[in-house]
Structure formats: C-alpha cells, structure tokens
C-alpha positions as CSV (number, residue, x, y, z in Angstrom):
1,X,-1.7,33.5,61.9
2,X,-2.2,36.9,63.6
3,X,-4.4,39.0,61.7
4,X,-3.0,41.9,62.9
5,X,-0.8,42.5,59.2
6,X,-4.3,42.7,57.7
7,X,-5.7,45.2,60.3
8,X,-3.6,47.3,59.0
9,X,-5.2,50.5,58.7
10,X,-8.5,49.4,59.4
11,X,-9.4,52.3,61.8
12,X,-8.6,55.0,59.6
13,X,-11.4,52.9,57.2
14,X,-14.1,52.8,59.8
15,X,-15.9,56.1,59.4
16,X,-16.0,55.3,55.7
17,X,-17.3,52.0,56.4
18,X,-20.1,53.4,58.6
19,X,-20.6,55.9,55.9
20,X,-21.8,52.8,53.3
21,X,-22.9,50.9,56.1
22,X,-26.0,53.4,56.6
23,X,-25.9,54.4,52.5
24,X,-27.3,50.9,52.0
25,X,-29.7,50.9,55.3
26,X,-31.0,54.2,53.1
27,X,-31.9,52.3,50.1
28,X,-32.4,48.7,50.5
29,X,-33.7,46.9,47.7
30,X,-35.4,43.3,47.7
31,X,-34.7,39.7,47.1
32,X,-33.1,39.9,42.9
33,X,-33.7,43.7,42.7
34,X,-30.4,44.7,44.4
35,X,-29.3,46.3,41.5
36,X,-28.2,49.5,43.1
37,X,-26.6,47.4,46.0
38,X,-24.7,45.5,43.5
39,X,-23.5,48.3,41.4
40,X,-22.1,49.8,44.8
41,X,-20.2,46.6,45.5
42,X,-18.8,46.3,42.2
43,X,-17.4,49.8,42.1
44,X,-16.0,49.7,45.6
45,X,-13.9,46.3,44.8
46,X,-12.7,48.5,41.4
47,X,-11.6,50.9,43.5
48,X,-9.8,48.8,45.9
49,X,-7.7,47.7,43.0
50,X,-6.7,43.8,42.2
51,X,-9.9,42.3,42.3
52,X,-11.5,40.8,39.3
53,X,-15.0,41.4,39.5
54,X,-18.2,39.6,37.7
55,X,-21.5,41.4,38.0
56,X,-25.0,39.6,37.2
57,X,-24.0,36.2,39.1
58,X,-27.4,34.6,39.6
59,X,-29.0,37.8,38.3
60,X,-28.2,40.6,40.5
61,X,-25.3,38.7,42.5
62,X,-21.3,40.2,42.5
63,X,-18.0,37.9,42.4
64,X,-14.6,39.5,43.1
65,X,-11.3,37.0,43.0
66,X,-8.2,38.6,44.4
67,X,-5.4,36.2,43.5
68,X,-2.1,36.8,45.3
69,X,0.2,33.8,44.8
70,X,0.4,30.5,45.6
71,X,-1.8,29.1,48.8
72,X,-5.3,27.7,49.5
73,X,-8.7,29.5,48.0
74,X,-11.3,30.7,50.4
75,X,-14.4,31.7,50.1
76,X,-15.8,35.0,51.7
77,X,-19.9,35.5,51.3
78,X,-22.1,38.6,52.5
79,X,-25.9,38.6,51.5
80,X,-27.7,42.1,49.7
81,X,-31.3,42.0,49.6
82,X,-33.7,43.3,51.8
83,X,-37.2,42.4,53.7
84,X,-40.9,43.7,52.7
85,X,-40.8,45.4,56.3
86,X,-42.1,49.1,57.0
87,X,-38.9,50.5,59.1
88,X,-39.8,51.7,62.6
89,X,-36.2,52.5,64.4
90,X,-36.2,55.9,63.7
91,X,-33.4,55.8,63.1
92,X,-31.5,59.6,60.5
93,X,-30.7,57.2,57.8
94,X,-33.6,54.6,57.9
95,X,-34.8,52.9,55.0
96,X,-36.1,55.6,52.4
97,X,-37.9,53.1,50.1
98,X,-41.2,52.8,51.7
99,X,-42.5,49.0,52.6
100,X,-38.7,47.7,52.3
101,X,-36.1,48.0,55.4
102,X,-33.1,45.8,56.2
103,X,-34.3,44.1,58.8
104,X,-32.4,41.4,58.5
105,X,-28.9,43.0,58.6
106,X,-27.5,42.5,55.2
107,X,-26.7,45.6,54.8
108,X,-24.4,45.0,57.4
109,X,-23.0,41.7,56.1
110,X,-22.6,44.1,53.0
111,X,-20.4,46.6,54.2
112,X,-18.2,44.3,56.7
113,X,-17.1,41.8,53.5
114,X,-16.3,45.0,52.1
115,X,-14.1,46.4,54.9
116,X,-12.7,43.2,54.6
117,X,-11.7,43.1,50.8
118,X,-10.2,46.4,51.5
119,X,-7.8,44.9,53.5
120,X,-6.9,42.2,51.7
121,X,-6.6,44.4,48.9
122,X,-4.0,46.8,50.4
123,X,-2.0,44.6,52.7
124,X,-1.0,41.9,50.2
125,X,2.2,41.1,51.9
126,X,-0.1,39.9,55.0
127,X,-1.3,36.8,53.1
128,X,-1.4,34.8,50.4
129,X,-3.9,32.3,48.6
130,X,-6.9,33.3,46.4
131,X,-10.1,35.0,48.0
132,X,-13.3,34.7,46.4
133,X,-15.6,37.6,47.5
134,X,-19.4,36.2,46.8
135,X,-21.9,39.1,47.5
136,X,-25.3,37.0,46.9
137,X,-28.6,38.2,45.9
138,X,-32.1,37.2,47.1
139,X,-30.7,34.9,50.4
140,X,-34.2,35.5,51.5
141,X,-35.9,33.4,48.7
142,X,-32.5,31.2,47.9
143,X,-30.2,32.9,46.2
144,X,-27.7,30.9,46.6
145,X,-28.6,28.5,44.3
146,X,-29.4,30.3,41.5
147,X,-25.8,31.6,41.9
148,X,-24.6,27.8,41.7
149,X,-26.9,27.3,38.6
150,X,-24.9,30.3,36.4
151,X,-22.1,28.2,36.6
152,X,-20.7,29.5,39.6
153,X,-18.3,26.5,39.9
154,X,-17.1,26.7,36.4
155,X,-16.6,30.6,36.6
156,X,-14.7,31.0,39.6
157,X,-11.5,29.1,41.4
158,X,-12.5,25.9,43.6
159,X,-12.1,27.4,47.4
160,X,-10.8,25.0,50.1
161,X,-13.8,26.3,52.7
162,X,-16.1,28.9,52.4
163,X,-16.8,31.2,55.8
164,X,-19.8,33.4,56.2
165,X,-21.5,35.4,59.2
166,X,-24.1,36.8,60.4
167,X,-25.1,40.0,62.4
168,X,-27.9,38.7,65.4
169,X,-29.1,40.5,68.4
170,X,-26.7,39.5,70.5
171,X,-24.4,41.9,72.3
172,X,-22.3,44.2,69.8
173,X,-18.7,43.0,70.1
174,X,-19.8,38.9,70.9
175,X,-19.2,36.3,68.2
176,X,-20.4,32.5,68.5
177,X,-20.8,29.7,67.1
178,X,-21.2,25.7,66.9
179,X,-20.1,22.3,65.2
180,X,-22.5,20.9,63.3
181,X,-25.9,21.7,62.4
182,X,-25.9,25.7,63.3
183,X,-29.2,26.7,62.1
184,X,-32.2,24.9,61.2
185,X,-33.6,23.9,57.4
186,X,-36.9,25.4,56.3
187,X,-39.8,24.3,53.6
188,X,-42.2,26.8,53.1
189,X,-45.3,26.1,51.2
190,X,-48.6,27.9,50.2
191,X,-51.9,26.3,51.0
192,X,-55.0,26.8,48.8
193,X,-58.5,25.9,50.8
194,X,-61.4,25.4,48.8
195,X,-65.1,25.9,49.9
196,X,-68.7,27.0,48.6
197,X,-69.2,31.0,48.5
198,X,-72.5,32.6,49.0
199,X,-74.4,34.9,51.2
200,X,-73.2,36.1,54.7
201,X,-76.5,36.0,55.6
202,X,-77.3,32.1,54.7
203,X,-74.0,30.2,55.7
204,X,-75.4,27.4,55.5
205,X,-75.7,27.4,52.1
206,X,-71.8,27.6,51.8
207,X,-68.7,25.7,52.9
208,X,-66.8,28.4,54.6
209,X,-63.0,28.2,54.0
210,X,-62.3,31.2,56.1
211,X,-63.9,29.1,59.3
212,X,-61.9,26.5,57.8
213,X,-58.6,27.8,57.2
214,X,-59.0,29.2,61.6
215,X,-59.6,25.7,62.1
216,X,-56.4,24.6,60.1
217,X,-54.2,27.4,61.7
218,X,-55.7,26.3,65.4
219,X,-54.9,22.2,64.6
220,X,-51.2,22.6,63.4
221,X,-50.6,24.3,66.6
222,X,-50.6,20.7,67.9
223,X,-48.2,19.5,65.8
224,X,-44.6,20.6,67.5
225,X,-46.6,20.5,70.9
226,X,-48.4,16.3,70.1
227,X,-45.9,15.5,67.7
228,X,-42.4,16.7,68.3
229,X,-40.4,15.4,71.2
230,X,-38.8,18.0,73.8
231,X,-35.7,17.0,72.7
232,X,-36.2,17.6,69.6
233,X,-36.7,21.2,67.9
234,X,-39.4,22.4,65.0
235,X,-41.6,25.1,64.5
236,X,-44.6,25.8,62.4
237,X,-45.5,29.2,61.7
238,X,-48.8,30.2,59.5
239,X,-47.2,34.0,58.5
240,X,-49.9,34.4,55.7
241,X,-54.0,33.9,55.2
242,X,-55.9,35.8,52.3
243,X,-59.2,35.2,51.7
244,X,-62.7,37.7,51.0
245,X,-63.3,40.6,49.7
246,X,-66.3,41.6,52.0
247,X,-67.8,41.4,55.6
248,X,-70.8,40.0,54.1
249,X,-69.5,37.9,51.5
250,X,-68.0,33.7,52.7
251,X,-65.4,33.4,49.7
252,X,-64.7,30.3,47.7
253,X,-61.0,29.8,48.9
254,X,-58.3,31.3,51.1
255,X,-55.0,30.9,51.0
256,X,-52.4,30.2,53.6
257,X,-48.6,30.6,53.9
258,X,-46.9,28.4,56.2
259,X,-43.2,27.9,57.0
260,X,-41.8,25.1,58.8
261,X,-38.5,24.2,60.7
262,X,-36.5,21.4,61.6
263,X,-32.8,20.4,62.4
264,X,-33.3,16.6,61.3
265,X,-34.6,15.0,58.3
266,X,-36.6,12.3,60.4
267,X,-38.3,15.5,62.5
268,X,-38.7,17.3,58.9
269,X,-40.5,14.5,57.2
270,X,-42.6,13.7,60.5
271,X,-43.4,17.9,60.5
272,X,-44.3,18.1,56.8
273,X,-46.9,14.6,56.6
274,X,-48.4,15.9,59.7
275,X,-49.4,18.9,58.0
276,X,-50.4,17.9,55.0
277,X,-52.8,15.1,57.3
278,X,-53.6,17.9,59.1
279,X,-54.7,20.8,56.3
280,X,-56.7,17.4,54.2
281,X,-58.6,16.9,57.6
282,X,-60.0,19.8,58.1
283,X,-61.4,20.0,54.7
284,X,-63.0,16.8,54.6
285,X,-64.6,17.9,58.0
286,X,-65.7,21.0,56.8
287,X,-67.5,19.2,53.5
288,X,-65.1,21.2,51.1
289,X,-66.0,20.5,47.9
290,X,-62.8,19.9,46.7
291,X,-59.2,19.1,47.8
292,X,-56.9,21.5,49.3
293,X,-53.5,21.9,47.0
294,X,-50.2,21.9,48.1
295,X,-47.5,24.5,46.6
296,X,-44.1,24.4,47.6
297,X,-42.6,28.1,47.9
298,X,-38.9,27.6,48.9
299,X,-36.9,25.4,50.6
300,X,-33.8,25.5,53.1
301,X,-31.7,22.9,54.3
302,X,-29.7,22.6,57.5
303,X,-26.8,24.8,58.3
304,X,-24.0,22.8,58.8
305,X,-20.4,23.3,60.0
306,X,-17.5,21.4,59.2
307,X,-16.3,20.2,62.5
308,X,-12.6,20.4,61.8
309,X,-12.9,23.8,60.2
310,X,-15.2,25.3,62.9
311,X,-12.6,24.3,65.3
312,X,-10.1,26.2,63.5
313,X,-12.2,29.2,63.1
314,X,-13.6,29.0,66.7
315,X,-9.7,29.2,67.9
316,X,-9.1,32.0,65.1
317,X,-11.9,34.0,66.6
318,X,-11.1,33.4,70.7
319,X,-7.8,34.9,70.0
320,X,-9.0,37.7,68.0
321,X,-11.8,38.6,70.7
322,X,-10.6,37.2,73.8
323,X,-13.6,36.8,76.2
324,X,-16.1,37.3,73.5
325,X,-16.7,34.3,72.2
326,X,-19.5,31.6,72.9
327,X,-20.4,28.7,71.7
328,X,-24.2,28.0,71.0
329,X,-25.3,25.1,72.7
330,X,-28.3,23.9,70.3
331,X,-29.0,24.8,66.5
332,X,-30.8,28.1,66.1
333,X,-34.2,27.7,64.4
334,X,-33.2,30.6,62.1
335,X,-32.2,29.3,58.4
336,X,-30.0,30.1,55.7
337,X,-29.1,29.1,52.4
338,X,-25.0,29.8,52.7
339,X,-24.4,25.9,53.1
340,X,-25.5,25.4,49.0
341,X,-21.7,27.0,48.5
342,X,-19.9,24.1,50.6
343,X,-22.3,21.1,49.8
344,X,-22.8,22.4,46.0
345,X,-18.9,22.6,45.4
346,X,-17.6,19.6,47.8
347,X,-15.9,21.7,50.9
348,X,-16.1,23.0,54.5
349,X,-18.2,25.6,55.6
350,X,-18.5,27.8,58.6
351,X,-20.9,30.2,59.9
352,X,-20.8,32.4,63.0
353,X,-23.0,35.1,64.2
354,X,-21.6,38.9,65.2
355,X,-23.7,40.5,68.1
356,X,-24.8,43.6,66.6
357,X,-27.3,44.8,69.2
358,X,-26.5,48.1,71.7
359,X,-25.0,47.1,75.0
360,X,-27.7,49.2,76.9
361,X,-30.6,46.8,76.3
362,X,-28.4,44.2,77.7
363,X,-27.5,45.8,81.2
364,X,-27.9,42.9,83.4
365,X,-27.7,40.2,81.6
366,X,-24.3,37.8,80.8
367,X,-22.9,35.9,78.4
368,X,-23.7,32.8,80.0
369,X,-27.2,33.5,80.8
370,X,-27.3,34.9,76.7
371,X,-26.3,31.8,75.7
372,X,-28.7,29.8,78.4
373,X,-31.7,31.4,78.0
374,X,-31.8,32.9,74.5
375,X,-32.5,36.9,73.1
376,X,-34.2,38.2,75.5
377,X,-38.2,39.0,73.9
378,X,-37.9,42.4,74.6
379,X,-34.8,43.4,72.7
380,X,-35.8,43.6,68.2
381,X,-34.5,40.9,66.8
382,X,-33.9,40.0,63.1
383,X,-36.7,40.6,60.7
384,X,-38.6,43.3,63.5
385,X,-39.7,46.8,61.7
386,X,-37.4,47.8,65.1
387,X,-33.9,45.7,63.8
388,X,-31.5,48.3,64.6
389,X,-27.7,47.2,64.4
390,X,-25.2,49.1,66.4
391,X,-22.9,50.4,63.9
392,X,-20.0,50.5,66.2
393,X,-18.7,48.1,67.0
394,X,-20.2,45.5,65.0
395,X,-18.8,46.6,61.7
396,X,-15.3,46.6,63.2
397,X,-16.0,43.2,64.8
398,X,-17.9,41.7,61.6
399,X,-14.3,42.7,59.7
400,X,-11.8,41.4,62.2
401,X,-14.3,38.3,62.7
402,X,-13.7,37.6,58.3
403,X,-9.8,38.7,58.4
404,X,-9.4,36.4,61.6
405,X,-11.1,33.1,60.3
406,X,-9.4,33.8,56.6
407,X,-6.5,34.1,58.2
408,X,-5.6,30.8,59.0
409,X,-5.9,29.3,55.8
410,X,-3.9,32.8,54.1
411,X,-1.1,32.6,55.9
412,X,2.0,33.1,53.9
C-alpha cells in the first residue's frame, strides 16, 4: 500500500508539528510526571476528532483507538518522559525546567505519533483497520509494564503487531533496522558496600569502602574484556558512587549504581554472577565487616523483531525512502522496554530508528561506513546534555516512517 493517500496534507501540518515538537523540548517532565505532556496529547487527539482517548494508563500514560471499519489492529507507540540531564544545546527553545532535558528524543517520538494520528484521523478513506495510539510514560524506568499491569489488554482492542521508533544520531532523513534482537536487554542494580568509619587521620582503624568500592569499579572492568568473547557483546557501566560526607571523614558504606548489557541470556547470566563474584571479592579482601547487598533497580529485556514483520516493514520503509534505508548489522547495546507490548499481548513487533542528527556533522562520512563503524564519538548522541534533534527533516521522516509501516497492514 502507498502511503501517499495518508500524506495527504502532511506539509501544510509540518510547521505546526515543529511548533509542538519544540513546545515539549520547553517543558519536559520525568519518568511518571508527564502530566503536562499527557494532557497535551490527550487534547490534540480530541481535536483531531474520532479517537477515543484514555488518560492515566499506567499513571500518567495516554491511549487513543481510532476504529474505522473492518481490517487488522495495529499498534502505534511513542514514549513521554524525560532524563535528569542539565540541557547544553543552546538551543531558543531548550529545556526550561532546570536539571531535566529531553535528551533522549521523546519529545520527538511525541510529536511524530502525533503527526501521524492526524493523518489517520483526516484521511479515513486511505485505510482501514483499528489503530491503537499508546503514548507511554516513564520508558526510562519501564513504563511499559506498568501500562500492561492497568489492564492494558483488557481495555484496549488486541492489535495484530505493534511498530515503534526511535530518533538516533544517525543522519536526519536515514531509517534502519534489523531482524531479530535489535537492541540489547539491561539489569540495573544498586550496590551497598559496607566498611568500618573512623578518623581520616588513623585509616587503619577503619575498613575503607570508598578504597573499596575504586577497587570494585577497577575489577568489573575485566569482566566484558576476561570474560566475554569478541563475538559476543556486553557492557558494564558503574554510572553512580555515593559515599562521605567529609575529606577527613572514611564513611561506613557507599553505594554504587551499575547497569549491565547483554543481547543473550547465556552472556546475561555469565555478566550478572561475575559481578556479583566480583563486588563479594573485594569485600572479603578489604576485611568488610559485613556483606555487600544486592538491589535490583530495573530490568530490560532484549529488543526483538518479528522476522516476518520486519521484513514487511523494511520493504514498506525502502519504498517510502528510497536510498535511505540500512540495515544494522549487529544489535545496538541501547535498550528499550517497547517489546513488553508484543511479548505481553502474544504478537509481532518492530522497531526502527529515524536519523535525527544535522547533516553537517556528517560531511564526509556514508552510509556504509555509518553503518560499519558506528556514530561517530564526536557527534552528541542520545542521553548527551548536547542531544539536539534536527527538527527538519526528522519529524517529517519519523511521520512517513509510522504511516509507511502501518500501511501495510491498513490497507483497505
């Protein structure tokens, strides 16, 4: 199915879109507080007419269904919240809230589902089928499931695949994708290290859990490099340590933050024991005085696509954007929690990711070298203070990208 019945008009929406688009950069709000966010959403699908719309999904989450006759269900998802990142683009509408930016791009994701309703909305003859708009709180911390847990498959029609995107720092105007596992899973956990406080004068008299928790962050260092094969992908990352008050006071514990991730179960379960071996090494070598405790923050699995339905999106979205599509050749350590929809409700998911990043940091550099060699570490990438979406074209691409792989299974 062309999508070209459903672009109808879509230019003459742009400068609006662009308009909300940088509206929601202005006020971001985080992970379960996207109250203003959501009452934006909810009002524009009003306004768009047709849509049946549910606010406070999964506490601040929005559900529109536009029904429009007989035909397959599909699922359409864009994520709200924000990051605690202080915003350093510079950019006339940056982030106005100070400590919180969208550095991620959801405000993006935000504003293309919603270009997208709005077309579905007014060019009714164009399709037909059921769409289920999902506008999810909190993706950050797993929103996703608290969504499934309000009864989000009781609530809402049964879709036949859900499709989702999102904006990376690829190119503006690119869109890729892969079969299979698209991004990686992630467990993140907080570590509590115990020791003896005292004097910073007599440290001997102490167990030092700062000393120890350097030694902790310096060991799992080893653990992709000694324990992960080349073939194989992981990363550990220790994002967090508190501990002390005082230069001249050795604390009794400090805590760690550490994220972990993995595109297999046997790699994840290899990754996670040698941690855990790791972190209860250290503090019996360091004479702690008591064991170190293990708190599970959040966990992510695997982002997997449907083969046959990524095939039929990858086709949709090659002859929506002839010559620029690509095809990722490994899973992306990034991770996502879009895949609860499909494995929660029993159907086919797809992902893709919409290059969002200005053309002039990439002079010099192709497609095939992009997808070779990676973002280049120069150019801000998702979660940087510096995150800085090009709003045109990647709004217009993340729209056609939604009406394109919809399409197929809408046509009437």
């Amino acid at each position: 199915m062309s999508t070209s019945p459903l672009l109808t008009g879509l230019s003459e929406e742009l400068p609006e879109l662009r308009a909300l688009y940088e509206d929601l950069h202005t006020h971001p709000e985080l992970s379960f507080q996207e109250k203003r966010t959501a009452a934006v959403v909810a009002g524009r699908l009003r306004e768009q007419g047709g849509w049946e719309v549910t606010e406070g999904v999964g506490g601040t989450g929005v559900v529109g269904v536009l029904a429009n006759g007989e035909g397959p269900v599909v699922l359409l998802r864009a994520d709200m919240d924000a990051l605690p990142v202080r915003e350093e683009t510079g950019l006339p509408y940056a982030s106005k809230t100070d400590g919180v930016m969208h550095a991620c791009g959801h405000d993006m994701h935000v504003a293309c589902l919603l270009g997208a309703t709005g077309r579905l909305a007014a060019v009714r003859d164009g399709w037909r089928g059921t769409v289920v708009a999902v506008f999810q709180p909190a993706e950050e911390v797993g929103g996703a499931p608290k969504m499934l847990a309000d009864g989000f498959a009781e609530r809402f029609p049964r879709p036949d695949v859900c499709l989702g995107q999102h904006v990376a720092a690829a190119p503006a105007g690119l869109v890729g994708t892969r079969a299979g596992a698209l991004m990686a899973g992630a467990d993140s956990m907080r570590v509590t290290l115990f020791g003896r406080g005292g004097h910073g004068s007599t440290p001997e008299a102490t167990v030092d859990p700062v000393v120890l928790a350097a030694a902790v962050v310096m060991r799992l260092q080893t653990v992709v490099s000694r324990e992960v094969a080349a073939g194989q992908q992981a990363v550990v990352t220790v994002g967090s340590i508190h501990g002390g008050t005082k230069e001249n006071i050795i604390p009794d514990t400090v805590e760690l933050k550490i994220n972990i991730r993995t595109t297999t179960a046997a790699v994840r379960e290899r990754v996670l024991a040698a941690v855990e071996r790791i972190v209860r090494a250290e503090a019996a070598a360091s004479g702690a005085p008591k064991e170190p405790e293990f708190e599970p923050i959040d966990s992510f699995p695997v982002t997997h696509n449907d083969p046959a339905a990524t095939a039929t999106v990858q086709a949709a979205l090659a002859a929506e954007f002839p010559g620029l599509t690509f095809e990722l050749t490994s899973p992306v350590p990034n991770s996502e929690d879009f895949g609860a929809f499909g494995t929660a409700l029993g159907v086919p998911s797809v992902y893709w990711f919409v290059g969002g990043a200005d053309h002039k940091l990439y002079e010099g550099v192709d497609l095939e070298a992009l997808v070779r060699d990676g973002i280049p570490p120069q150019i801000p990438s998702n979660h940087s203070p510096h995150f800085a979406p090009a709003p045109d074209p990647t709004i217009e691409t993340g729209v056609r990208a939604l009406l394109a792989a919809a399409g197929h299974w809408l046509a009437p």
